[in-house]
C-alpha positions as protocol buffer text, in pm:
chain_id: "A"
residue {
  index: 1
  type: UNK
  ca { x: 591 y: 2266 z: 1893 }
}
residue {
  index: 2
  type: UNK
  ca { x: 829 y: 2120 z: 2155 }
}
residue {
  index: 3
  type: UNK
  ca { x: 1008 y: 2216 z: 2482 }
}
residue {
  index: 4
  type: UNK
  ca { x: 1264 y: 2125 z: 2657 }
}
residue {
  index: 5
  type: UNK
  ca { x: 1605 y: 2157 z: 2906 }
}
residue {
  index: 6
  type: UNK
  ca { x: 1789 y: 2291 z: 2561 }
}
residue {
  index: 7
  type: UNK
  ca { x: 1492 y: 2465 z: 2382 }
}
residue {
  index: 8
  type: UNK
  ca { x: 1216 y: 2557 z: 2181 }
}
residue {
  index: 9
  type: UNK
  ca { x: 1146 y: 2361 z: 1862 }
}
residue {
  index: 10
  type: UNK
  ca { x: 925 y: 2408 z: 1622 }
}
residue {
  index: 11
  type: UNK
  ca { x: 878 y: 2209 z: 1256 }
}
residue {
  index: 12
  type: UNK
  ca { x: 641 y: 2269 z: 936 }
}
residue {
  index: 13
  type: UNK
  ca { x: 664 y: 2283 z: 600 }
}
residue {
  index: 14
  type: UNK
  ca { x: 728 y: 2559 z: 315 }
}
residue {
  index: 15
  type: UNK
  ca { x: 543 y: 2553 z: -31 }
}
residue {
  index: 16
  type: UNK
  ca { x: 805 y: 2540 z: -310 }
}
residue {
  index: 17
  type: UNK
  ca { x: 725 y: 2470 z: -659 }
}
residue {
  index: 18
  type: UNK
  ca { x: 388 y: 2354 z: -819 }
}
residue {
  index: 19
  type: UNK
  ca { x: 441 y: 1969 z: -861 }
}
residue {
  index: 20
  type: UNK
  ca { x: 630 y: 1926 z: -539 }
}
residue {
  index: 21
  type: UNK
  ca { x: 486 y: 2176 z: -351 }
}
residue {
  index: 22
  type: UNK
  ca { x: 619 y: 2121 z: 43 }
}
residue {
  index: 23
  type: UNK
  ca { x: 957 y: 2032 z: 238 }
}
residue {
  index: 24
  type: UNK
  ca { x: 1034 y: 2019 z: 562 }
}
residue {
  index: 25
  type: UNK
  ca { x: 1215 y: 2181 z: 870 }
}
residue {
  index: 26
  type: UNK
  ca { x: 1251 y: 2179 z: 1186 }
}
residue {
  index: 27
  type: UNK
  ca { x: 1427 y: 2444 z: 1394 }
}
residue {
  index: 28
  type: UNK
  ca { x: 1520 y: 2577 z: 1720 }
}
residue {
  index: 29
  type: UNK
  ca { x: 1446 y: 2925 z: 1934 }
}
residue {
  index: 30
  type: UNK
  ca { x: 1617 y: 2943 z: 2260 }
}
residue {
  index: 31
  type: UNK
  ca { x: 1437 y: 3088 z: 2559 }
}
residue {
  index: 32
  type: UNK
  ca { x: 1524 y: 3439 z: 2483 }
}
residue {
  index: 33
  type: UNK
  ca { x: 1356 y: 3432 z: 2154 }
}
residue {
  index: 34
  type: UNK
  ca { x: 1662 y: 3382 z: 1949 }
}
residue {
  index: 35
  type: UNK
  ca { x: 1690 y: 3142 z: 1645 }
}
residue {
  index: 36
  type: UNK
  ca { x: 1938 y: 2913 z: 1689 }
}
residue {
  index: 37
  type: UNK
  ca { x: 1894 y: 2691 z: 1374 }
}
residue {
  index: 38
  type: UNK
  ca { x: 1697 y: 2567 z: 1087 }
}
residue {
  index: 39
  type: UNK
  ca { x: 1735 y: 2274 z: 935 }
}
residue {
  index: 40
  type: UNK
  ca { x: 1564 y: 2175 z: 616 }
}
residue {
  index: 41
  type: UNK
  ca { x: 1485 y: 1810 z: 632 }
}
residue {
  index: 42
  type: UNK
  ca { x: 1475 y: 1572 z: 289 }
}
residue {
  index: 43
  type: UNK
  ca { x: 1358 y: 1797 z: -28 }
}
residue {
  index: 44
  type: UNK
  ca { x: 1078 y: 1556 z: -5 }
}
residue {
  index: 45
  type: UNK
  ca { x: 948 y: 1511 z: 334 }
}
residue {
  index: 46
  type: UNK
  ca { x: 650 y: 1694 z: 477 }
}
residue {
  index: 47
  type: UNK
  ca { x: 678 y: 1753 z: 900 }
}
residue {
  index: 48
  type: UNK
  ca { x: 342 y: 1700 z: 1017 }
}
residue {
  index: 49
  type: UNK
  ca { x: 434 y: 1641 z: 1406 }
}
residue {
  index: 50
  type: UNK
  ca { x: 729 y: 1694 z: 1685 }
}
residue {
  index: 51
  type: UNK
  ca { x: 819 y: 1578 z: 2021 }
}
residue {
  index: 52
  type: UNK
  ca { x: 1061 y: 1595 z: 2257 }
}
residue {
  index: 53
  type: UNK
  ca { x: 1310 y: 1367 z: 2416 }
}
residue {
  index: 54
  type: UNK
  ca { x: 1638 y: 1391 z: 2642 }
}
residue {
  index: 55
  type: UNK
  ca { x: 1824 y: 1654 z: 2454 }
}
residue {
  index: 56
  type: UNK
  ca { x: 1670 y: 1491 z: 2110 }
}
residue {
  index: 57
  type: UNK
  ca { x: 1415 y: 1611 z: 1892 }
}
residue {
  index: 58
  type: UNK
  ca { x: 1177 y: 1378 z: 1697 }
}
residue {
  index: 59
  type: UNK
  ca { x: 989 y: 1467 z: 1413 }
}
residue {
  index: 60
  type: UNK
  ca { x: 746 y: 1247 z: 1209 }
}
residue {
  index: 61
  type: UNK
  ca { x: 592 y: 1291 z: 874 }
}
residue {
  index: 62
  type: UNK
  ca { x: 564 y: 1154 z: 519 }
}
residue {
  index: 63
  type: UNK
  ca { x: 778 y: 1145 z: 228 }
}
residue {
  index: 64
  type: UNK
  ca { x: 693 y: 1198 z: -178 }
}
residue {
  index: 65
  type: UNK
  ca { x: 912 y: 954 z: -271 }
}
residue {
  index: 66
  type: UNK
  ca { x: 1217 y: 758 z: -168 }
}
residue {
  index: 67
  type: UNK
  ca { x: 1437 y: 954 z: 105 }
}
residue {
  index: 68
  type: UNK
  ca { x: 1774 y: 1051 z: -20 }
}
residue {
  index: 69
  type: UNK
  ca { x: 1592 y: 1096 z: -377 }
}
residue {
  index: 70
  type: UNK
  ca { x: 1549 y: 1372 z: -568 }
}
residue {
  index: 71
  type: UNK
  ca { x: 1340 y: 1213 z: -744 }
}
residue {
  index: 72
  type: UNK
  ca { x: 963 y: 1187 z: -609 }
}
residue {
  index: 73
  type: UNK
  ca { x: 839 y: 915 z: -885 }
}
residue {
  index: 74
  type: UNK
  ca { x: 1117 y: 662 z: -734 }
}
residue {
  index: 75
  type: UNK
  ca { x: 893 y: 561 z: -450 }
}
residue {
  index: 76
  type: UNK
  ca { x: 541 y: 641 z: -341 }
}
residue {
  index: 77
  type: UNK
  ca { x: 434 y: 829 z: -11 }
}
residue {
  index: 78
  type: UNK
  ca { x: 565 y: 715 z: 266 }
}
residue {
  index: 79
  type: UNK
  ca { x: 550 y: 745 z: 654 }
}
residue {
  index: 80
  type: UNK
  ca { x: 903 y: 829 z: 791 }
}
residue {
  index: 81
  type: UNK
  ca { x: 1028 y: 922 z: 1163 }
}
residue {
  index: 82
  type: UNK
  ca { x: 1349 y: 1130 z: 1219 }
}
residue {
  index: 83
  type: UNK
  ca { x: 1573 y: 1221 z: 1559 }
}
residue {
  index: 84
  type: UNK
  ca { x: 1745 y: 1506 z: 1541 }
}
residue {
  index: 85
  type: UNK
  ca { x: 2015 y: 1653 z: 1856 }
}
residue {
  index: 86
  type: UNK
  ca { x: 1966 y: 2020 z: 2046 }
}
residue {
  index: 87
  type: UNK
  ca { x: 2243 y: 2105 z: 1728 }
}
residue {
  index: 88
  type: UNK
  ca { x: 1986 y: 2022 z: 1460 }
}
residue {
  index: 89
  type: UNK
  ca { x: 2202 y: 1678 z: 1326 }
}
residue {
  index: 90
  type: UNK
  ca { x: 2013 y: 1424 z: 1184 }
}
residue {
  index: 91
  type: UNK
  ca { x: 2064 y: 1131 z: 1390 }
}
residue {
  index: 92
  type: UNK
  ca { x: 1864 y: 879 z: 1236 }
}
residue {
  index: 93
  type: UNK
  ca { x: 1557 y: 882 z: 1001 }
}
residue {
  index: 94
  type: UNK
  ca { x: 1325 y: 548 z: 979 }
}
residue {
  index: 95
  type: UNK
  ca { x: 1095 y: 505 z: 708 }
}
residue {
  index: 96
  type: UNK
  ca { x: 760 y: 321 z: 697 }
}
residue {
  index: 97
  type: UNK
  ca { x: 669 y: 199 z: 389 }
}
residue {
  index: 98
  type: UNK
  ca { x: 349 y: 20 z: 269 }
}
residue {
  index: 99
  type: UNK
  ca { x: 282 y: -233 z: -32 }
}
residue {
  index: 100
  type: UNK
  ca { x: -22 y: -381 z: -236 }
}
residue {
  index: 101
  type: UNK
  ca { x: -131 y: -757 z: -178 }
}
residue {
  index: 102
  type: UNK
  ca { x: -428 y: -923 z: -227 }
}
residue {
  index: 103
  type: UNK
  ca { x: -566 y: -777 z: 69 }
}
residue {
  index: 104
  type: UNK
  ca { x: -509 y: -442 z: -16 }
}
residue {
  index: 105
  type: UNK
  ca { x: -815 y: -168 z: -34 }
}
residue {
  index: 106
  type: UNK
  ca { x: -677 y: 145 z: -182 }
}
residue {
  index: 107
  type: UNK
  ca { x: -791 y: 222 z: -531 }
}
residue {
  index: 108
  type: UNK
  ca { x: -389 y: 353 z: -599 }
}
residue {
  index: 109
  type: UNK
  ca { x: -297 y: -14 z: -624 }
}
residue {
  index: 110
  type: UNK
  ca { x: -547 y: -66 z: -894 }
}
residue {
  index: 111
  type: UNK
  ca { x: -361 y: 190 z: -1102 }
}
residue {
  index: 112
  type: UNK
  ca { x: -3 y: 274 z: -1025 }
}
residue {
  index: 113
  type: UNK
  ca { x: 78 y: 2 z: -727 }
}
residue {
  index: 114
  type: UNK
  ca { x: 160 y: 241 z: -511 }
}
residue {
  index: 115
  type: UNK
  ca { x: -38 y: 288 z: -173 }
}
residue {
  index: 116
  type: UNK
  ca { x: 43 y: 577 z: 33 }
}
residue {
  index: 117
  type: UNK
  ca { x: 163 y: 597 z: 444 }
}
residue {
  index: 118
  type: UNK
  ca { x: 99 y: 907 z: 642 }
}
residue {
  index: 119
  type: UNK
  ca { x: 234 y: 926 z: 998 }
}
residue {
  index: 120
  type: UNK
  ca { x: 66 y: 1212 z: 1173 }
}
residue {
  index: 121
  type: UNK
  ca { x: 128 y: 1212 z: 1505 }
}
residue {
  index: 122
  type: UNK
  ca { x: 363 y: 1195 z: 1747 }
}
residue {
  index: 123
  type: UNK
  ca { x: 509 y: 1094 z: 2140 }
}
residue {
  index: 124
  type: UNK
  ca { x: 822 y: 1055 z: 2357 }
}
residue {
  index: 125
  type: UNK
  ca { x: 826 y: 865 z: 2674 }
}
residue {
  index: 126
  type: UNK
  ca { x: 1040 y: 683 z: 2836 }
}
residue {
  index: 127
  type: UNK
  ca { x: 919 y: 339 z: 2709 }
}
residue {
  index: 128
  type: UNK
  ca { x: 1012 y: 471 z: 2397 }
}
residue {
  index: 129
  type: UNK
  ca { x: 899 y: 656 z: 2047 }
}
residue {
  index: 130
  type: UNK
  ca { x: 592 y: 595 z: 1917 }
}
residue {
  index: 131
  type: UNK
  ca { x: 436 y: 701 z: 1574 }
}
residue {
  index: 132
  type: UNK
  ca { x: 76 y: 704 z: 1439 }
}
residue {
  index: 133
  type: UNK
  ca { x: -98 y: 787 z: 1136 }
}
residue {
  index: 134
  type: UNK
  ca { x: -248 y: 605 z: 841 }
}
residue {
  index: 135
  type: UNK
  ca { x: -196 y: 402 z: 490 }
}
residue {
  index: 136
  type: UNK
  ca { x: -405 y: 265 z: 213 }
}
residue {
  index: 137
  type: UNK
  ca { x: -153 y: -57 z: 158 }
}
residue {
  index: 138
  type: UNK
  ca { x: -6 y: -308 z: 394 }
}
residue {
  index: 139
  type: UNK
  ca { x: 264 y: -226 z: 622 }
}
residue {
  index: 140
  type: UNK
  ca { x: 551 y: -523 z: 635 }
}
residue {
  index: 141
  type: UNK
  ca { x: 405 y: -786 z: 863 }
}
residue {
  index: 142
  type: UNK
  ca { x: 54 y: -641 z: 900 }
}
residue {
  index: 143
  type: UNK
  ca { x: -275 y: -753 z: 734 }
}
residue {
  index: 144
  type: UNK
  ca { x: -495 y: -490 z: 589 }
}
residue {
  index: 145
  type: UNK
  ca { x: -828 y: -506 z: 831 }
}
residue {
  index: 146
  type: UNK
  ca { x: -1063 y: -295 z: 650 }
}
residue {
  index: 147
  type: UNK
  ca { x: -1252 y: -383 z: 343 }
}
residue {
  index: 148
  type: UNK
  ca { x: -1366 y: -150 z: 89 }
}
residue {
  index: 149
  type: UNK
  ca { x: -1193 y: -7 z: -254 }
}
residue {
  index: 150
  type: UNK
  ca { x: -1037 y: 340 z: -51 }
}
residue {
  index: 151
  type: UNK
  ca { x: -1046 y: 245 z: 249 }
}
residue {
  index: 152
  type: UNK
  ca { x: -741 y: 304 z: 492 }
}
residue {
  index: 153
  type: UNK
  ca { x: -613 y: 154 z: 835 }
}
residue {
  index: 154
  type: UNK
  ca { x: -456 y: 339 z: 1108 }
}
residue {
  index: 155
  type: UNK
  ca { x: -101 y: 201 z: 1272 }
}
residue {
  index: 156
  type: UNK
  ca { x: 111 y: 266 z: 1548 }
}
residue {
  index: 157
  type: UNK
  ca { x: 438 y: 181 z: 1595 }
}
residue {
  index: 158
  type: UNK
  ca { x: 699 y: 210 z: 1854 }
}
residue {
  index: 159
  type: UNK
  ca { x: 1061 y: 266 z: 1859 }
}
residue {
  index: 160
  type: UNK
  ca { x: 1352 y: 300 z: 2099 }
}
residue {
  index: 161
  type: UNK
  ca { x: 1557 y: 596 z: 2106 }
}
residue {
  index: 162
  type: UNK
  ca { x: 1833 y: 448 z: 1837 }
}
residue {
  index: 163
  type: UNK
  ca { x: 1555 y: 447 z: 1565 }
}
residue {
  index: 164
  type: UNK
  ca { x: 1530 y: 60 z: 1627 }
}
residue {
  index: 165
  type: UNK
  ca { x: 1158 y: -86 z: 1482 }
}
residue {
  index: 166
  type: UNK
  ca { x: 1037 y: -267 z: 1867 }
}
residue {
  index: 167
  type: UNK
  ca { x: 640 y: -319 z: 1711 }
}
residue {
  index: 168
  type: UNK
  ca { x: 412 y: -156 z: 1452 }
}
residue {
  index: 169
  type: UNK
  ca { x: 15 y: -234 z: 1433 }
}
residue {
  index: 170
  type: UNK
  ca { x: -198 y: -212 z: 1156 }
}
residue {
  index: 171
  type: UNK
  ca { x: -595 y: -188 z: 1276 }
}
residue {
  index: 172
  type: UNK
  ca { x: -935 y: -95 z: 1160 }
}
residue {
  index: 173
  type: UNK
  ca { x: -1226 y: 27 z: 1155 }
}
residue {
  index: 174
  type: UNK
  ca { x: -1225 y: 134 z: 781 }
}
residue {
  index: 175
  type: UNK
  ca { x: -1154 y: 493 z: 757 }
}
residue {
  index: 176
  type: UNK
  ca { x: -932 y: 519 z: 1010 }
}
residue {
  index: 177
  type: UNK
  ca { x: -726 y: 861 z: 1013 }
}
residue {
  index: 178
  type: UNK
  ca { x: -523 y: 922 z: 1359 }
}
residue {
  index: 179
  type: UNK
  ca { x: -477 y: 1255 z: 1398 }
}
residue {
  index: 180
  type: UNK
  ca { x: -261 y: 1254 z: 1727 }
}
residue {
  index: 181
  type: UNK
  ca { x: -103 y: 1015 z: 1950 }
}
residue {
  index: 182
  type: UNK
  ca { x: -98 y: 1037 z: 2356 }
}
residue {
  index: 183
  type: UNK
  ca { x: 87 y: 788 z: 2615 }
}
residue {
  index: 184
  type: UNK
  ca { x: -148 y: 776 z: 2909 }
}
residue {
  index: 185
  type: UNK
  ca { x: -68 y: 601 z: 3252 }
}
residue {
  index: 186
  type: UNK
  ca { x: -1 y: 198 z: 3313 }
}
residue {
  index: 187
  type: UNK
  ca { x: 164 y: 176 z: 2946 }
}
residue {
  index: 188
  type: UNK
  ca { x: -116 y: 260 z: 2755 }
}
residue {
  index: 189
  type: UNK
  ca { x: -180 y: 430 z: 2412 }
}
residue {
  index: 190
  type: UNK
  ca { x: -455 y: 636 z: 2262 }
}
residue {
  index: 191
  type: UNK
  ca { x: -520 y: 781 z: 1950 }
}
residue {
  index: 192
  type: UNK
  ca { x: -699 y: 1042 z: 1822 }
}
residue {
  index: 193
  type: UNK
  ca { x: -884 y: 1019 z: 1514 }
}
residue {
  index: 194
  type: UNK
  ca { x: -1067 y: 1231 z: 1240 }
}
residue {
  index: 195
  type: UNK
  ca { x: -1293 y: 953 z: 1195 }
}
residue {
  index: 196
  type: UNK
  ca { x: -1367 y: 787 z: 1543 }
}
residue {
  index: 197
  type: UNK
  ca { x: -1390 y: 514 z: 1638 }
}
residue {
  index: 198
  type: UNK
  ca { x: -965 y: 507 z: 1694 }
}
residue {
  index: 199
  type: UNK
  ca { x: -865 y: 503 z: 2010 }
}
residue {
  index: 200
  type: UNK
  ca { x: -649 y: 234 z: 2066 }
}
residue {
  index: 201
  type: UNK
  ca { x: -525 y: 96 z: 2413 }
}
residue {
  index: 202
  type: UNK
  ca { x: -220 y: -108 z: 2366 }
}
């Protein structure tokens, strides 16, 4: 959930069928209780966090599949982040995809080439958007740091407020799976994780 000057937002996910079980939504309750909107996101993208901005909402997530595909065997899971205005219009959606190399732990590239990206958490400031969660490939410009057939690194990226890609870390240890994100005082980062060590200071 999310609060601010405009609103209440909320976001989940509905079951739907059997092999694609989950989409996405976000939507909006103003302060007397009222819904104001819902919108349903991609047929294939799961909400997993929200935060707030100036008069934007910003949902992260991951995807079964290429967005802007009905089809889920097109692409393989991947991380996205979406802005959305106080009117529930998409503003812009970035997507965080992940590949096998050589380096590459996950036991998915062995058989289908396809490692998956979860974002899973989360935060607005005023330095800018910044996104955290986990993969089992190698995000574009990153080096996979954990060894080990299954074993995942976390990330972080950040953003500005158009959707534009300013950094994105890959990092260890193996087994890495952030949970939440916070911004804490004198620009820095933490991370919480499922499986600590995580938190990560940048």
């Amino acid at each position: 959930m999310a609060v601010d000057s405009t609103g209440i937002y909320v976001a989940g996910y509905t079951k739907q069928f059997y092999r694609y079980p989950e989409y996405g939504w976000v939507a909006k309750i103003d302060f007397n209780g009222d819904l104001a909107w819902v919108q349903r996101l991609d047929p294939i993208a799961i909400t997993s966090a929200i935060s707030s901005g100036s008069r934007t909402v910003y949902v992260s997530g991951y995807s079964k599949g290429c967005l802007g595909y009905d089809d889920a065997d097109v692409c393989p899971v991947q991380a996205y982040v979406t802005a959305i205005d106080s009117n529930g219009q998409t503003i812009w959606t970035h997507e965080i995809p992940s590949s096998c190399t050589p380096t590459s732990h996950s036991s998915s590239c062995d058989y289908n080439g396809a490692p998956r990206t979860f974002a899973l958490g989360i935060s607005v400031g005023v330095s800018g958007v910044y996104v955290s969660g986990w993969t089992e490939g190698v995000i574009p410009g990153q080096v996979a740091t954990s060894p080990g057939r299954g074993a995942v690194d976390a990330f972080v990226g950040r953003y500005d407020q158009n959707g534009t890609e300013l950094w994105i870390r890959q990092f260890g240890p193996a087994y890495s799976t952030p949970t939440a994100i916070i911004l804490g005082g004198l620009s820095s980062i933490f991370e919480a994780c499922a499986t600590p060590p995580c938190a990560h200071p940048q």
